[in-house]
TISEPA-344748 format. One record per atom (N, C-alpha, C): x, y, z; residue in three letters. Coordinates in steps of 0.001 Angstrom, whole numbers, padded with zeros to 6 digits, always signed. Layout:
% residues N
XYZALA...
END
This chain:
% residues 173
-088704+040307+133546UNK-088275+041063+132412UNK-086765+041055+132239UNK-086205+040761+133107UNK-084646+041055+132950UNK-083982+039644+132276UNK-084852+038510+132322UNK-084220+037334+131500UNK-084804+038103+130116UNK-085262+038356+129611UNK-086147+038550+128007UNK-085094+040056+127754UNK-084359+040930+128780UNK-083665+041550+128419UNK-082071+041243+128044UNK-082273+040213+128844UNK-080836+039551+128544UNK-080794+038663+127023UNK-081662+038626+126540UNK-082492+037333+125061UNK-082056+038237+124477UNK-082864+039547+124399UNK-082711+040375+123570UNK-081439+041379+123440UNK-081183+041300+124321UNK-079421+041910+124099UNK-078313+041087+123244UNK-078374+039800+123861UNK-077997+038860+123356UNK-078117+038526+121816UNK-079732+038516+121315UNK-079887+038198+120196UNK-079836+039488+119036UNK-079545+040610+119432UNK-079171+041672+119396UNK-077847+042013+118639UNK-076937+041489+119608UNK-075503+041562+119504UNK-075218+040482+118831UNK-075692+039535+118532UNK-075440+038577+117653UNK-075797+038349+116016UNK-077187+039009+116045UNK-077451+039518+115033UNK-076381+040408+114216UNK-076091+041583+115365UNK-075401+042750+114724UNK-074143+042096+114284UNK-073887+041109+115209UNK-072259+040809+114643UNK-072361+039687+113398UNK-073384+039303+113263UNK-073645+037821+111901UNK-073858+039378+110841UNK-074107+040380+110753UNK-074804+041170+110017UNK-073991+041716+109767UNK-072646+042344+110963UNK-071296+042886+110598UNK-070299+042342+109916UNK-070060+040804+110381UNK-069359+039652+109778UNK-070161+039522+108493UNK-070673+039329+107987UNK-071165+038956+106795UNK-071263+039669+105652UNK-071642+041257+106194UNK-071525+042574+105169UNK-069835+042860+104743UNK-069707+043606+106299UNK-068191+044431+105830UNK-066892+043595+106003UNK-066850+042288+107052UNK-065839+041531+106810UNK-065852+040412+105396UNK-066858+040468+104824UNK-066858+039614+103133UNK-066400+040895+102257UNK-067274+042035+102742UNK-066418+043090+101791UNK-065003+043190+101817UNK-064918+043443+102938UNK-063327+043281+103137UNK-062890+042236+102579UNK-062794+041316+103401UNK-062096+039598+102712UNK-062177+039895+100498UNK-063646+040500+100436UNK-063367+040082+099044UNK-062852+040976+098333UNK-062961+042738+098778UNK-062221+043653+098364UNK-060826+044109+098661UNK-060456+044118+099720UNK-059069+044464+099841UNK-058527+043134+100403UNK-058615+042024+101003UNK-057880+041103+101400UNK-057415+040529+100273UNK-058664+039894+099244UNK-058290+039268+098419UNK-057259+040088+097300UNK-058241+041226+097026UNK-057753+041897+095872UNK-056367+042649+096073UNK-055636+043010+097371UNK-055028+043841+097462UNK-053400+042453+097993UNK-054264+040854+098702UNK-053186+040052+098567UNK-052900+039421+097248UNK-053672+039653+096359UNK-053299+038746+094626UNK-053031+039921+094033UNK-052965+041277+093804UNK-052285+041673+093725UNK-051173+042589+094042UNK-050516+042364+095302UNK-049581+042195+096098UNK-048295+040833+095719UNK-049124+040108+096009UNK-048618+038796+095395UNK-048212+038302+094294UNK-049029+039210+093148UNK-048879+038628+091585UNK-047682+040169+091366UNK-047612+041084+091749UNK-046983+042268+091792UNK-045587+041568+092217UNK-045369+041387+093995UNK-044491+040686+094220UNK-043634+039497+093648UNK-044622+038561+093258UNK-044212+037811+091602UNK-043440+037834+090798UNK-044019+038580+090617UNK-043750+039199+088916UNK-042738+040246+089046UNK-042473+041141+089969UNK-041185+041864+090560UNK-039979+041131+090720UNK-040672+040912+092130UNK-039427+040472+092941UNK-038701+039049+092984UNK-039651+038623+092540UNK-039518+036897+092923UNK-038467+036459+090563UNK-039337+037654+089829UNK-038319+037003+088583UNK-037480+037958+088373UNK-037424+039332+089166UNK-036117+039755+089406UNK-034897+038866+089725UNK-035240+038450+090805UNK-034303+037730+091456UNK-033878+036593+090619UNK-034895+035914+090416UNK-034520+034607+089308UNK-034140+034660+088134UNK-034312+035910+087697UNK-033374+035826+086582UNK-032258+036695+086623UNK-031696+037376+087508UNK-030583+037932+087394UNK-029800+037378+088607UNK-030303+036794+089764UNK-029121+036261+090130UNK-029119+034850+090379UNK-029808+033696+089845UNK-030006+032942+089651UNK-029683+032485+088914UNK-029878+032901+087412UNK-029143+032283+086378UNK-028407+032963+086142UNK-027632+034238+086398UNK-026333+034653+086107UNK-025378+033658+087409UNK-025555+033585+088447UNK-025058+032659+088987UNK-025000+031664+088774UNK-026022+030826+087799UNK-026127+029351+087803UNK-024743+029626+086601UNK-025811+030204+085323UNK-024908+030389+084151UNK-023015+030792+084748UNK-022339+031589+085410UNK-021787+031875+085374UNK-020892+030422+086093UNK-021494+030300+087271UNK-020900+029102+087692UNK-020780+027966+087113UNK-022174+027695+086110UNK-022068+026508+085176UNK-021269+026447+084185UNK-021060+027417+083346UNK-020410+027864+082236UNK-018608+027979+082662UNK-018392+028725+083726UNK-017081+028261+084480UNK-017060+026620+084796UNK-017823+025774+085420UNK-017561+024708+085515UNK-017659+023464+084347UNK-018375+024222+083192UNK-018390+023623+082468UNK-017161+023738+081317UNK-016635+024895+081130UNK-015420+025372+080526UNK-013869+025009+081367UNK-014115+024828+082285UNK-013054+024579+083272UNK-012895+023242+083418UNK-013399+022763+084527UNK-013471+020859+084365UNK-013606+020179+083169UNK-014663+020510+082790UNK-015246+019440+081894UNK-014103+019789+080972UNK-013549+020868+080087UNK-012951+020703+078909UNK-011430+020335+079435UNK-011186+020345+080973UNK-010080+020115+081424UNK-009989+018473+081194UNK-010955+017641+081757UNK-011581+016635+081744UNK-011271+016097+080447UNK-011665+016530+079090UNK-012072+015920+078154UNK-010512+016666+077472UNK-009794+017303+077405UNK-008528+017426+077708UNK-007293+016509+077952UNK-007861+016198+079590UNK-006649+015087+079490UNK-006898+013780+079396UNK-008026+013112+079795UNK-008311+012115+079888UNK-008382+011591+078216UNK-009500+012357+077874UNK-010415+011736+076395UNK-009011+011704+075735UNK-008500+012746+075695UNK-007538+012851+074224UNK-006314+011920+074992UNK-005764+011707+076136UNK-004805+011069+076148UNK-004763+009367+076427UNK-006433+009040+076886UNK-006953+008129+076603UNK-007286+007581+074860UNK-007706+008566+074225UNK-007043+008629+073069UNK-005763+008077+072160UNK-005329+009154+072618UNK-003739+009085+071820UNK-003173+007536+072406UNK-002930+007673+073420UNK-002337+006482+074106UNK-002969+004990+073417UNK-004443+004692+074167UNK-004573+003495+073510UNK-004950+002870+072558UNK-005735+004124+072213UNK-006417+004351+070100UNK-004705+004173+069557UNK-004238+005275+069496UNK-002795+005074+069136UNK-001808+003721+069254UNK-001612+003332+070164UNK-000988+002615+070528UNK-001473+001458+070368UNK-002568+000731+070993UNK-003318-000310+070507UNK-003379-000701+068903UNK-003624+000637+068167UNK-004121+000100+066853UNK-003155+000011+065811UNK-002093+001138+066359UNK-000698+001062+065716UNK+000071-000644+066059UNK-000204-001093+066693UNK+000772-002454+067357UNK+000092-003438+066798UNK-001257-003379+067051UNK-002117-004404+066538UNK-001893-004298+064998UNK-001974-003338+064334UNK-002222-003441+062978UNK-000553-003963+062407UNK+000563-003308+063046UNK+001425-004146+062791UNK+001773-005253+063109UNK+001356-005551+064173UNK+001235-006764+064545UNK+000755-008068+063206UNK-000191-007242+062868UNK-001078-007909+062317UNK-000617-008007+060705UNK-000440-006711+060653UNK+000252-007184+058963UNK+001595-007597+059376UNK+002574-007528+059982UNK+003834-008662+060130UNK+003296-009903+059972UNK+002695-010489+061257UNK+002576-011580+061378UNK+001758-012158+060005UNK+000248-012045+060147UNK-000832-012692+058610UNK-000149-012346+058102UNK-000189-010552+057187UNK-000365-010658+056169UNK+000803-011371+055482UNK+002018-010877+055958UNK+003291-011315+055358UNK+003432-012788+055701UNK+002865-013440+056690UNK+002664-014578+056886UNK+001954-015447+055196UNK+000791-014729+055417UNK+000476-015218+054416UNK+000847-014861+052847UNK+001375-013795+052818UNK+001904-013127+051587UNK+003060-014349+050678UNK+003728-014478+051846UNK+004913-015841+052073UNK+004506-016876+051357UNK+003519-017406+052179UNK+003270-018804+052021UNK+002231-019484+050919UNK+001033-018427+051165UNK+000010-018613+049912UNK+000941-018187+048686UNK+000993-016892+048819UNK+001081-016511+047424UNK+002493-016912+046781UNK+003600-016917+047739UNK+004339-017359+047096UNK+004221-019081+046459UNK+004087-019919+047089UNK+003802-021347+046675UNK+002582-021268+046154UNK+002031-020633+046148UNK+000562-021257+045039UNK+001039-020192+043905UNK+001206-019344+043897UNK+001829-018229+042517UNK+003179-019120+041814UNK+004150-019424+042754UNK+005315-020343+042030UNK+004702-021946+041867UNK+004310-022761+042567UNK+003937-023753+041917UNK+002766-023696+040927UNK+001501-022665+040621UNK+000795-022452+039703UNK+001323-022116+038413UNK+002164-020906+038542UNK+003451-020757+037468UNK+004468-021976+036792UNK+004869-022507+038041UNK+005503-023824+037422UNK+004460-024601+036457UNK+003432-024594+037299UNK+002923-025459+036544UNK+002347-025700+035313UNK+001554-024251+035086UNK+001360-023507+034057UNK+002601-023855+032794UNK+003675-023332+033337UNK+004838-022535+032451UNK+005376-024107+031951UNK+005336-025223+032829UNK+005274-026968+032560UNK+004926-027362+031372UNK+003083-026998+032093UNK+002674-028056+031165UNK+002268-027300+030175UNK+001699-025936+030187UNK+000546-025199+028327UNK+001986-024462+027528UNK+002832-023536+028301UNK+003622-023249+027579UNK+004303-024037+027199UNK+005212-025141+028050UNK+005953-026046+026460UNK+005175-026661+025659UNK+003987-027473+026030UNK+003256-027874+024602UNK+003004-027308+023994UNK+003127-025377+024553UNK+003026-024678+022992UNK+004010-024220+022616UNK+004840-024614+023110UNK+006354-024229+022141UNK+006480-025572+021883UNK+006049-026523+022135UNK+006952-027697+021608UNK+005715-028425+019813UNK+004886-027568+020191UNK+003508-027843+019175UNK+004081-027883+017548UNK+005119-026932+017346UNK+005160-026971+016098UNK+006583-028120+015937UNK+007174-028526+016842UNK+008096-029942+016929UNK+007221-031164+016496UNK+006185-030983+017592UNK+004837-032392+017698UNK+004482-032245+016121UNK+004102-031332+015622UNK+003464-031143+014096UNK+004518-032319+013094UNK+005893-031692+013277UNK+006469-032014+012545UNK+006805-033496+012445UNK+007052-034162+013970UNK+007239-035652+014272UNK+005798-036089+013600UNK+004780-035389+014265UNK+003018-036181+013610UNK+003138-036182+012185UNK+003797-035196+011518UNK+004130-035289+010070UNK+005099-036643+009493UNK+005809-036741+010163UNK+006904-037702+010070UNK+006484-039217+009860UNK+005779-039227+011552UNK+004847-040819+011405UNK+003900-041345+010838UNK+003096-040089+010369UNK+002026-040724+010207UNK+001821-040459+008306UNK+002985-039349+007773UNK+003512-039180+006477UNK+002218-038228+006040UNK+002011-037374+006836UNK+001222-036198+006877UNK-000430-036711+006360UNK-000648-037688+007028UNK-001825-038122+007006UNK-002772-037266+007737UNK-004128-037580+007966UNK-004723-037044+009000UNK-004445-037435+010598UNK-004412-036391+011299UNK-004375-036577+012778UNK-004980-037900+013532UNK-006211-038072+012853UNK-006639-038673+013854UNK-006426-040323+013629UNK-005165-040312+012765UNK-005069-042045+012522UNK-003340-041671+013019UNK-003023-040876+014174UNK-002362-040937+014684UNK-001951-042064+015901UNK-002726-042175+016606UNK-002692-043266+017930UNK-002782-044395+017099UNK-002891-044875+015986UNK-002203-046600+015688UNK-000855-046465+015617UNK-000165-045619+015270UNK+000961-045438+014562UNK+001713-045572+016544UNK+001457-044695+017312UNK+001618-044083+018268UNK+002766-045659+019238UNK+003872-046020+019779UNK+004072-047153+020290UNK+005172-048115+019459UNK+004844-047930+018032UNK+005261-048407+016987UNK+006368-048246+016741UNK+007251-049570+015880UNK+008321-049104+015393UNK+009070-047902+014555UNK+007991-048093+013937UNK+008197-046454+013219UNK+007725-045380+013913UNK+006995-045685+014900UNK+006747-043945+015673UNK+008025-043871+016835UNK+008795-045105+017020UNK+010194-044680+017840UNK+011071-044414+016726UNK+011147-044710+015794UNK+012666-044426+015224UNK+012345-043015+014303UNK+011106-042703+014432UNK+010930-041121+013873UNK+011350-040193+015063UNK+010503-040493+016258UNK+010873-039955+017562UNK+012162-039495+017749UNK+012810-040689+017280UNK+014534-040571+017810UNK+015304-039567+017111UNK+015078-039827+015398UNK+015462-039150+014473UNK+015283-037357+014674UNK+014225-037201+014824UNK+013727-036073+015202UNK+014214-035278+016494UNK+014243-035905+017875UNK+014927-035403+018941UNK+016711-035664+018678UNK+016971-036169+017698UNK+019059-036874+017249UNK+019227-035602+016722UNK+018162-034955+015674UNK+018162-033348+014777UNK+018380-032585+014907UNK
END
């Protein structure tokens, strides 16, 4: 009898404890462990954890960022940008551009326009303006040779003795 008392003690106490474990430690686990660590946790959260993050976290970030960003950076963009700036924007484009209109433009201002404007002019002022100042001379010689015939029985006459000694008469006048 004392092995079948030992079974039954055994299966006893094992029972009781699968029966204890299973009732009041799930109660537990599911009533206050769970419920009392989520909200503990979501409490703690939601307290402490965006307390913290938002007041000294981003007043620190902000404050430090906003100092480092007002400080360096505009120190930064201060001396560098603007005197990187001034200096070779300035300087570069001022030199170059005079550079550039000395040399081309007046280069070319010179050379094109003056010789193609004065020899176009010459040439112009050569050849259309005196034949039109000299047009009503020509009228008068074409009158002369040809004894105010029509124009176009001009070129026989043209070579001729009588178209030189009208010529002459006329430029002697």
């Amino acid at each position: 009898m004392a092995p079948n008392l030992i079974i039954f003690c055994g299966t006893t106490i094992f029972t009781t404890l699968l029966t204890y474990l299973l009732t009041y430690l799930r109660t537990y686990l599911l009533n206050y462990l769970l419920i009392y660590l989520l909200t503990y946790i979501l409490i703690y959260l939601r307290t402490y954890l965006l307390t913290y993050l938002f007041t000294y976290l981003l007043t620190y970030l902000l404050t430090y960022l906003l100092i480092y960003l007002f400080t360096y950076l505009l120190t930064y963009i201060h001396t560098y940008v603007l005197t990187y700036l001034f200096t070779y924007l300035l300087t570069y484009v001022l030199t170059y551009l005079f550079t550039y209109l000395h040399t081309y433009l007046l280069t070319y201002l010179l050379t094109y326009l003056l010789t193609y404007l004065l020899t176009y002019l010459l040439t112009y002022l050569l050849t259309y303006l005196l034949t039109y100042l000299l047009t009503a001379r020509s009228r008068v010689l074409l009158g002369k040779l040809t004894g105010f015939q029509p124009v176009r029985k001009f070129p026989a006459f043209y070579g001729t003795q009588r178209f030189i000694t009208a010529f002459t008469k006329l430029s002697l006048s």
